[in-house]
C-alpha positions as CSV (number, residue, x, y, z in Angstrom):
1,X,14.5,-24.5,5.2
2,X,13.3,-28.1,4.1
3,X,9.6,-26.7,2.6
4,X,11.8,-23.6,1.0
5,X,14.4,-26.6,-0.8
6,X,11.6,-29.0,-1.5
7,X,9.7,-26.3,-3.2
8,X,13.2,-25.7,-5.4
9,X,13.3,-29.4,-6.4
10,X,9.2,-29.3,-7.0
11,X,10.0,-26.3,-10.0
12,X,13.4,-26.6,-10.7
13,X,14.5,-23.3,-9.5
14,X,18.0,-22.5,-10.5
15,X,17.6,-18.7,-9.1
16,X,16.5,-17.4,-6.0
17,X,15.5,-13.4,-5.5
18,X,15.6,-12.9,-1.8
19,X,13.5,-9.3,-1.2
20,X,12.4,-7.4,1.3
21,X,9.6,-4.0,1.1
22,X,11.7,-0.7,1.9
23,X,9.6,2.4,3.3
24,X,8.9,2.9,0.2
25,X,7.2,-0.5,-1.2
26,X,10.1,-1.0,-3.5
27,X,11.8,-4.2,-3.5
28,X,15.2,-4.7,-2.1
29,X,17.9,-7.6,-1.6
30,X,20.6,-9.6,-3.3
31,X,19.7,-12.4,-6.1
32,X,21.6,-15.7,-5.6
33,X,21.9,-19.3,-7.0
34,X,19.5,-21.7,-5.8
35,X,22.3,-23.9,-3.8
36,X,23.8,-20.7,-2.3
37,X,20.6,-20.0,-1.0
38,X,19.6,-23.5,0.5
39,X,23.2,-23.9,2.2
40,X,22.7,-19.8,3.5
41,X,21.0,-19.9,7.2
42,X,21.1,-16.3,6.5
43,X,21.5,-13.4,5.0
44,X,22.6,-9.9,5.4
45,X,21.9,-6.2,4.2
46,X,23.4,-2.9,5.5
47,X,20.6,-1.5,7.9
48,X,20.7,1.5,6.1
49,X,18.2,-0.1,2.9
50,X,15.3,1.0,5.1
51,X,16.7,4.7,5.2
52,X,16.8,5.0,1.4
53,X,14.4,7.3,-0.5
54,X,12.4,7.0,-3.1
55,X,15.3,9.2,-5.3
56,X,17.8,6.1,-3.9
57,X,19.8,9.0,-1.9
58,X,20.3,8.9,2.1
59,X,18.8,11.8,4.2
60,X,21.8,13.9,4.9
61,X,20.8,13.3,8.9
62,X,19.3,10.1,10.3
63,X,19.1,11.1,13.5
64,X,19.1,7.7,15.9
65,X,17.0,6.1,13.5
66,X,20.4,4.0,12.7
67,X,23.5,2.3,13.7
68,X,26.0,5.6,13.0
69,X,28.7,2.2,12.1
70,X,26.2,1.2,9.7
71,X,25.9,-2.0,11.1
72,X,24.3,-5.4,8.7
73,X,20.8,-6.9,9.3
74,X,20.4,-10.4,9.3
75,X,17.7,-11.5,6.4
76,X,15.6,-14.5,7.5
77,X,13.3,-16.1,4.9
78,X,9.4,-16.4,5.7
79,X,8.7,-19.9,4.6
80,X,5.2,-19.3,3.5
81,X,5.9,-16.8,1.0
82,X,8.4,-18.9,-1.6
83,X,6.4,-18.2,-4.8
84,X,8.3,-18.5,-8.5
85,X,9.2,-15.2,-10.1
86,X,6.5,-16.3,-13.8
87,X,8.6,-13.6,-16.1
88,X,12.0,-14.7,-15.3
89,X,14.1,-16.3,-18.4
90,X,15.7,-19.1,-16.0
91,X,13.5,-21.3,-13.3
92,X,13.7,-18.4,-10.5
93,X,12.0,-18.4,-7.2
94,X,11.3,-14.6,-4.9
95,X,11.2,-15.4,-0.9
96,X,10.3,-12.1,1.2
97,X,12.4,-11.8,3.9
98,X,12.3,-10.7,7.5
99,X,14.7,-8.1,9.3
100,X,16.4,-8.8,12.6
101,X,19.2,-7.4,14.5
102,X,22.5,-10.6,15.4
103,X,21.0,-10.5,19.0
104,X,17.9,-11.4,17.4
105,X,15.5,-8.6,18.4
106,X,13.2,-7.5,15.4
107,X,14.6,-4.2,13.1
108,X,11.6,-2.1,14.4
109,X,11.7,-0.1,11.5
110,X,11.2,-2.6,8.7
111,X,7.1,-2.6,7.5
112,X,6.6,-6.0,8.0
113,X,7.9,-5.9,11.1
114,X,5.4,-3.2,11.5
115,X,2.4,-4.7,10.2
116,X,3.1,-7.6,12.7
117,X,3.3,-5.8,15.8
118,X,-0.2,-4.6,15.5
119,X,-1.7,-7.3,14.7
120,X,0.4,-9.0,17.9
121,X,-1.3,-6.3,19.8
122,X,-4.8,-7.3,18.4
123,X,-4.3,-11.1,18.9
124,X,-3.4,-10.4,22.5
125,X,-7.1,-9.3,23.1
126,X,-8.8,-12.3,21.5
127,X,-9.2,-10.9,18.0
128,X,-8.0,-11.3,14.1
129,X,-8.6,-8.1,11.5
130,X,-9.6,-9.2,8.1
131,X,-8.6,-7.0,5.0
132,X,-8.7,-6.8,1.4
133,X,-7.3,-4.3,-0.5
134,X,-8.2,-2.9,-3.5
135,X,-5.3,-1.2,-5.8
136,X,-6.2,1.5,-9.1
137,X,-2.9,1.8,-11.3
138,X,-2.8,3.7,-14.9
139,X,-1.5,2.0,-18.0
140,X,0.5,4.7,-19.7
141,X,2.7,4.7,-22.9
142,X,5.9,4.1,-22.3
143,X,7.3,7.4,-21.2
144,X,11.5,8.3,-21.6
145,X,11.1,11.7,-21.0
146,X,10.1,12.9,-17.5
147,X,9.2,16.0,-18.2
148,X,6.6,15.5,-21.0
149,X,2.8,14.7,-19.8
150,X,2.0,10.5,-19.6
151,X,-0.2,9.3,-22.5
152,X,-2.6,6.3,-22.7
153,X,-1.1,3.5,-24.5
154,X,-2.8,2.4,-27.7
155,X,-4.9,-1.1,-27.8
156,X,-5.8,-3.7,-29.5
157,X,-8.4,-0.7,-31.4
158,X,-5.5,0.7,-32.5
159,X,-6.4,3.8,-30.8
160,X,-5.8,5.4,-27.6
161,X,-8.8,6.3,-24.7
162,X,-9.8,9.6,-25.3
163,X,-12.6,9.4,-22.6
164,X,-13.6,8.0,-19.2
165,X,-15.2,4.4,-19.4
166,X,-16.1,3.2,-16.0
167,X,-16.9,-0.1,-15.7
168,X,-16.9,-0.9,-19.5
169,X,-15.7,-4.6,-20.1
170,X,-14.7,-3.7,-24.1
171,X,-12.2,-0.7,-22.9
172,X,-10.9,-3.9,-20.4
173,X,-10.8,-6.3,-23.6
174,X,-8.7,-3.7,-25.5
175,X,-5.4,-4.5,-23.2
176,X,-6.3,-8.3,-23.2
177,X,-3.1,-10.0,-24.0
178,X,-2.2,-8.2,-21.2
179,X,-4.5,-8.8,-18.6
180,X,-4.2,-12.2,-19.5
181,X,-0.4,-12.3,-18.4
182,X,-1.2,-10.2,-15.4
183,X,-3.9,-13.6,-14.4
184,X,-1.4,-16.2,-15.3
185,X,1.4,-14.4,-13.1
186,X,-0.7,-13.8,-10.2
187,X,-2.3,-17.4,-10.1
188,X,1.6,-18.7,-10.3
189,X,2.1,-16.3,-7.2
190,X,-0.8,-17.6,-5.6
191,X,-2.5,-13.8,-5.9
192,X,-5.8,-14.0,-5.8
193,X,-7.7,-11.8,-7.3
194,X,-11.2,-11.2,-7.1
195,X,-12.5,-8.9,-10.2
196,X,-11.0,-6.9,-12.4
197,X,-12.5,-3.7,-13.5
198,X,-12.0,-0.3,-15.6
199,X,-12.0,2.7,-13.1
200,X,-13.1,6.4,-14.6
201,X,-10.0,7.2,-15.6
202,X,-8.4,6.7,-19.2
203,X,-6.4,3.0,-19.5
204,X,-7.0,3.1,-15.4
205,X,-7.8,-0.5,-13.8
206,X,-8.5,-1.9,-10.6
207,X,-7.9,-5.0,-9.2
208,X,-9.6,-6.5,-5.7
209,X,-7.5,-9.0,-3.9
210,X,-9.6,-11.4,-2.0
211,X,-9.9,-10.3,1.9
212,X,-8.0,-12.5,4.2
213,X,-5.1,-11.8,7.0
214,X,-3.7,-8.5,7.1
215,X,0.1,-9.8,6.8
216,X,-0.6,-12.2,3.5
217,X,-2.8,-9.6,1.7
218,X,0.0,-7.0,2.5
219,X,2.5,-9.4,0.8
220,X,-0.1,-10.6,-2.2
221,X,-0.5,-6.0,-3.1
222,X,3.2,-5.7,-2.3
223,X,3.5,-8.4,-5.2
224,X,1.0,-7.1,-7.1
225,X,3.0,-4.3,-7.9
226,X,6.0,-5.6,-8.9
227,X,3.5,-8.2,-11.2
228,X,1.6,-5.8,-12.9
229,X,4.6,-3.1,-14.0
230,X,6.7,-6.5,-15.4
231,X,4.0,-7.8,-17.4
232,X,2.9,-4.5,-18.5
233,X,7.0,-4.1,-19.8
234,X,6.2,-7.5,-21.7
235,X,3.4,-5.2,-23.7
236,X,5.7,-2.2,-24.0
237,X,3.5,-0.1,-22.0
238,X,3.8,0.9,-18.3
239,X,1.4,0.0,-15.5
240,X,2.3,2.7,-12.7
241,X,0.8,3.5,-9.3
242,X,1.4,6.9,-9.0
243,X,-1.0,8.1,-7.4
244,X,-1.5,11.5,-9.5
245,X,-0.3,11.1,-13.1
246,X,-2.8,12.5,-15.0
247,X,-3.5,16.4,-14.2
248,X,-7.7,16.5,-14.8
249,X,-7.9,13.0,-14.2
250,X,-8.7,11.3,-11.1
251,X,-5.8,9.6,-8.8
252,X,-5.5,6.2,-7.9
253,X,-6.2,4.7,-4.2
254,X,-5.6,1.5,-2.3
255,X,-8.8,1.3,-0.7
256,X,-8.6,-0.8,2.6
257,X,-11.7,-3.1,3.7
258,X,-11.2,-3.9,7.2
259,X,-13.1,-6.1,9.7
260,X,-12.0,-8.0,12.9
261,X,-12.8,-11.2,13.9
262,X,-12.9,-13.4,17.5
263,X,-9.9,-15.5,17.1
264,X,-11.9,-18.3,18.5
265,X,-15.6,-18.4,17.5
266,X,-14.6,-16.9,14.2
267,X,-17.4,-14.4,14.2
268,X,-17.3,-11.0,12.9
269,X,-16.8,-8.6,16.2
270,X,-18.8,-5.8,14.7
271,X,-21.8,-7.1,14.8
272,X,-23.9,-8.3,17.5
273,X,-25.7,-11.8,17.6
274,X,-28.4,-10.5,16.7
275,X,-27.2,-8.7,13.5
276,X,-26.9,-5.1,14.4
277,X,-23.9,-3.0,14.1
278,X,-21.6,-3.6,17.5
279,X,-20.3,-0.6,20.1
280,X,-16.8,-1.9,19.0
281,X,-18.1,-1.1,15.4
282,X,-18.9,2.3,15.8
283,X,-15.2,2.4,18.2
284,X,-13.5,1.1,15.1
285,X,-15.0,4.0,12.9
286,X,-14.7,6.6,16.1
287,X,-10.6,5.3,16.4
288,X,-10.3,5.6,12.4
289,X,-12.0,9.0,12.5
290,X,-9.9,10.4,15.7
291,X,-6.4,9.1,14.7
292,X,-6.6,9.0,10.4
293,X,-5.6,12.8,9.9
294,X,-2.4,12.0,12.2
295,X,-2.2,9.3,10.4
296,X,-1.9,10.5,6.5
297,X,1.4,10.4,5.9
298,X,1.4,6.7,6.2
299,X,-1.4,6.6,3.7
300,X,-0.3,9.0,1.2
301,X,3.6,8.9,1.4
302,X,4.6,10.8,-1.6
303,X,4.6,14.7,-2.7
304,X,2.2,13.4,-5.4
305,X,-0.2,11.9,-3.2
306,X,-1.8,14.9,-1.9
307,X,-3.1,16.0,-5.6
308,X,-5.1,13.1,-5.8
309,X,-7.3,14.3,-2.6
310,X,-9.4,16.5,-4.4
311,X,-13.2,17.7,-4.8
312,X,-15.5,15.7,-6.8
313,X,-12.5,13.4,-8.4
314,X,-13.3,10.2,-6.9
315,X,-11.0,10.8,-3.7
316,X,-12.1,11.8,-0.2
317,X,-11.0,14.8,1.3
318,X,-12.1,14.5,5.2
319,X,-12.9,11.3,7.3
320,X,-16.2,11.2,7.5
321,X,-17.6,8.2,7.5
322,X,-21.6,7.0,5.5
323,X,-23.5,4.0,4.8
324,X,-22.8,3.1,1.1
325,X,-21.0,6.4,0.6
326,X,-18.4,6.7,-1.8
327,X,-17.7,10.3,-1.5
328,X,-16.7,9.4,2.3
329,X,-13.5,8.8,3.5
330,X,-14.8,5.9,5.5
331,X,-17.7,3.7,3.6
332,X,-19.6,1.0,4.9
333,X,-20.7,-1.2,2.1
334,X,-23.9,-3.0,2.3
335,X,-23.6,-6.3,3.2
336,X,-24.5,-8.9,6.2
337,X,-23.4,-9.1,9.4
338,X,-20.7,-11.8,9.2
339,X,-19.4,-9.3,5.7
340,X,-20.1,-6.0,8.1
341,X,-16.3,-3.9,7.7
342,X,-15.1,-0.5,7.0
343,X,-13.8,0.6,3.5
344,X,-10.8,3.2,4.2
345,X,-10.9,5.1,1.0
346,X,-8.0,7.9,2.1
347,X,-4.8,5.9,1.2
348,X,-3.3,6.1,-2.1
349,X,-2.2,3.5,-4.6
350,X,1.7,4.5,-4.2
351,X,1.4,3.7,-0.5
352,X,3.9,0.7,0.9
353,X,0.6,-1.7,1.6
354,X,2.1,-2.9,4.4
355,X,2.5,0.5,6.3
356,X,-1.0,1.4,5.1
357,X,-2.9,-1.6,6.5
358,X,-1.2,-1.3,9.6
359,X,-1.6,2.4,10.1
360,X,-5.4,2.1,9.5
361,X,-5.8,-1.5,11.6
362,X,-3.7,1.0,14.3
363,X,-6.1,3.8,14.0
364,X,-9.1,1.5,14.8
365,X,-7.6,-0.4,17.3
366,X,-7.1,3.1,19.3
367,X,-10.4,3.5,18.8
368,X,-11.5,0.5,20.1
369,X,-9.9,-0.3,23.2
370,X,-10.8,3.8,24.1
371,X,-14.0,3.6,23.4
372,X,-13.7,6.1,20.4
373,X,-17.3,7.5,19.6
374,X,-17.9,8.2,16.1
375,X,-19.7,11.3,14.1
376,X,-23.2,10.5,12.9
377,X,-23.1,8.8,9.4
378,X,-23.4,11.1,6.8
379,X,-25.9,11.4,4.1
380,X,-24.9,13.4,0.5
381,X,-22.2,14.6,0.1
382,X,-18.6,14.8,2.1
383,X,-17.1,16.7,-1.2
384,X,-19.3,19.3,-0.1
385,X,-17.8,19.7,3.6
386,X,-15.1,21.0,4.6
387,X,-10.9,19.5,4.5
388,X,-10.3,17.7,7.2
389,X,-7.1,16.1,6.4
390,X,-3.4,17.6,5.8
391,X,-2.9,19.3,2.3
392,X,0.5,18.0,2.1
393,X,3.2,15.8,2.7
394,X,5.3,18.3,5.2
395,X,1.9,19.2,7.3
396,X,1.4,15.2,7.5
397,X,4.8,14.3,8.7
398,X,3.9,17.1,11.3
399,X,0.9,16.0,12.4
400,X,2.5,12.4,12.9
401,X,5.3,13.0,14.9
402,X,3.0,14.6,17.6
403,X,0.9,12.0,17.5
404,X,1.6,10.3,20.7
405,X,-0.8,7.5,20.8
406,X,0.3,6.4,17.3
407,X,4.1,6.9,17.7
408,X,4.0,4.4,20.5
409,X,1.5,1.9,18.6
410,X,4.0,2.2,15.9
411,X,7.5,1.9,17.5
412,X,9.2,5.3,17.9
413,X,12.1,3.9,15.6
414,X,9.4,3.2,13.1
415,X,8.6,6.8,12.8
416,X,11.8,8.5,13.5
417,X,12.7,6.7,10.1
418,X,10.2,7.2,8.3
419,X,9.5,10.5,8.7
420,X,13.3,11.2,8.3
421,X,12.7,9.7,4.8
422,X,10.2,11.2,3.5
423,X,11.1,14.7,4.8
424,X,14.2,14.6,3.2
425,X,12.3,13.6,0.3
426,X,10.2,16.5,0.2
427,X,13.1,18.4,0.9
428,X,14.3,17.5,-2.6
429,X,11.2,18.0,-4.3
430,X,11.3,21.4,-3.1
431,X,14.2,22.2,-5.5
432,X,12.5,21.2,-8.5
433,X,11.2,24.1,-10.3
434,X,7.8,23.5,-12.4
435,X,6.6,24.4,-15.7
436,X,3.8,26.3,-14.2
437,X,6.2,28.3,-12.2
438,X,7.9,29.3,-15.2
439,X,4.7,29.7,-17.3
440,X,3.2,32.4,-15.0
441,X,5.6,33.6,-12.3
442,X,8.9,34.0,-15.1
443,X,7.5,37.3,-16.8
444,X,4.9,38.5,-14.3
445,X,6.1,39.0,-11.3
């Protein structure tokens, strides 16, 4: 633990938030003072935080998907990722944590655990993927009441977006004081962030994290998060990343650019020396295309998420894949050969980043080492083509589950606990009755 306690020392931490992600993206674990933390070898939690839903209830059944004695996990800290916590009162460091069994096998069912298995699977064939998220959030007023509509917050204007103002830099500079805490945290987290920009929504940003490994961007979006909803608290606002919470507005995505490189020359593996796309480019798309729909539930995780997949509303609604085509669900930017990558544009900003990176690095490494041949490259259009992935949450979970190839990429305890989570989650949402039930099925029918 000697870089962990020396970076203590180097701040003067007197605090020490030891976390993990749950299926969810939320951040479990206990908090602790600094010296209980240095002397600790190791922590524990009850292996039941990964089985926890979003509601914080327990599915009535889990199946084998745990220990039925409820057994601990041992907590062991990744050394790299000891960053300060910027908005805490006292000197307080966060370390994200890794989830093993006492015989020291690896809790299968923990994300991280799940993004590193693929990417094990990839390095064992010579290569490295390369991502870099992008994340859309909503600033809303703050918002007591859950059954009343979100609002924009009010800026520095003194006024509240009416309208959409894509890409205007004065609609940015309204929420400045703001953003400016959002920077200074993320550069005291060692976030890096690459622009900042207004999306088409009303108070709705985007941030681009700068691409790099798969594991560390997971963890940089994963803190992202947690970053932007405390400083927006500082502004007495919210920052949310629902991915629906605006009816008649568009949804926010994580957007996934992915590329893989040769883990010894360092060159980009979809494209050929001479500068042309690669066969194990078009694979990549062909695996992404073949094994996405299976897939969705990993990319939109919620009930909410499937209202955000809609015609002409910035979201894709089928997997088809274009050159420079946003209304795809797979884009190819423009760029050289060495920048050549896929832009997975189907996942949702409420998805846990590290179960949505490796879903979609899984989906195209099927597709790679099959041989997976893609659709032609559309041109128009995809809004004006048919559905072609699951209209909701239950159907996704469906679809999953019989997904052989991706249950076994995965880890079949993976998905037995996930999908036990989030159907008992929909299971709940199921007894909620709406407005718009009551509005036009409580005297008409």
């Amino acid at each position: 633990m000697s870089e962990i306690r020396q970076f203590f020392r180097d701040h003067g931490i007197s605090e020490v938030e030891a976390i993990i992600p749950d299926m969810a993206g939320i951040a479990r674990g206990k908090i602790m003072p600094a010296e209980k933390f240095a002397e600790d070898g190791g922590m524990r939690l009850p292996e039941s935080v990964f089985l926890q839903t979003v509601t914080g209830d327990y599915p009535p059944d889990t199946g084998d998907a745990m220990s039925p004695a409820e057994i601990d996990i041992i907590l062991k800290a990744d050394q790299k990722t000891v960053r300060r916590v910027p908005w805490a009162a006292e000197p307080t460091a966060q370390v994200i944590h890794d989830c093993f069994y006492s015989d020291g096998r690896r809790v299968s069912m923990a994300p991280r655990h799940v993004l590193r298995n693929i990417l094990e699977l990839y390095a064992q064939r010579g290569w490295e993927p390369i991502v870099a998220p992008e994340l859309e959030f909503y600033l809303v007023e703050q918002n007591r009441d859950a059954d009343y509509p979100l609002k924009p917050p009010v800026g520095r204007s003194g006024r509240a977006e009416a309208g959409r103002q894509s890409y205007s830099i004065a609609a940015v500079n309204e929420f400045d004081p703001l953003f400016d805490d959002i920077y200074q945290f993320c550069e005291d987290q060692d976030i890096e962030i690459d622009t900042l920009i207004h999306e088409d929504g009303p108070a709705q940003m985007e941030i681009n994290l700068i691409h790099g490994p798969p594991l560390d961007l997971a963890d940089q979006a994963f803190l992202f998060k947690r970053t932007a909803r405390e400083a927006a608290l500082r502004h007495k606002m919210y920052a949310t990343f629902m991915a629906k919470p605006h009816a008649k507005e568009p949804g926010s995505a994580m957007h996934i650019h992915q590329s893989v490189v040769d883990l010894k020359t360092r060159k980009n593996i979809f494209s050929n020396p001479d500068g042309t796309p690669s066969p194990l480019f078009f694979a990549h798309i062909g695996g992404l295309q073949k094994y996405m729909p299976a897939a969705m539930a990993l990319f939109c995780a919620n009930v909410n998420s499937y209202r955000r997949l809609t015609r002409y509303l910035s979201a894709p609604i089928n997997v088809h894949w274009g050159y420079d085509n946003r209304t795809a669900g797979l884009r190819v930017p423009m760029s050289d050969a060495q920048a050549r990558r896929v832009e997975n544009r189907v996942g949702g900003a409420d998805a846990n980043p590290y179960i949505a990176i490796a879903a979609s690095l899984a989906c195209g490494y099927l597709g790679m080492i099959e041989g997976a041949q893609p659709s032609d490259p559309i041109v128009g259009s995809a809004h004006d083509l048919p559905f072609g992935l699951p209209r909701s949450l239950d159907e996704a979970l469906r679809e999953l589950r019989a997904c052989e190839p991706l249950v076994k990429l995965l880890s079949e305890a993976f998905v037995e606990a996930f999908t036990i989570v989030k159907q008992a989650e929909y299971e709940v949402f199921l007894q909620v009755i709406s407005s718009w039930e009551r509005e036009h099925l409580l005297l008409n029918v």
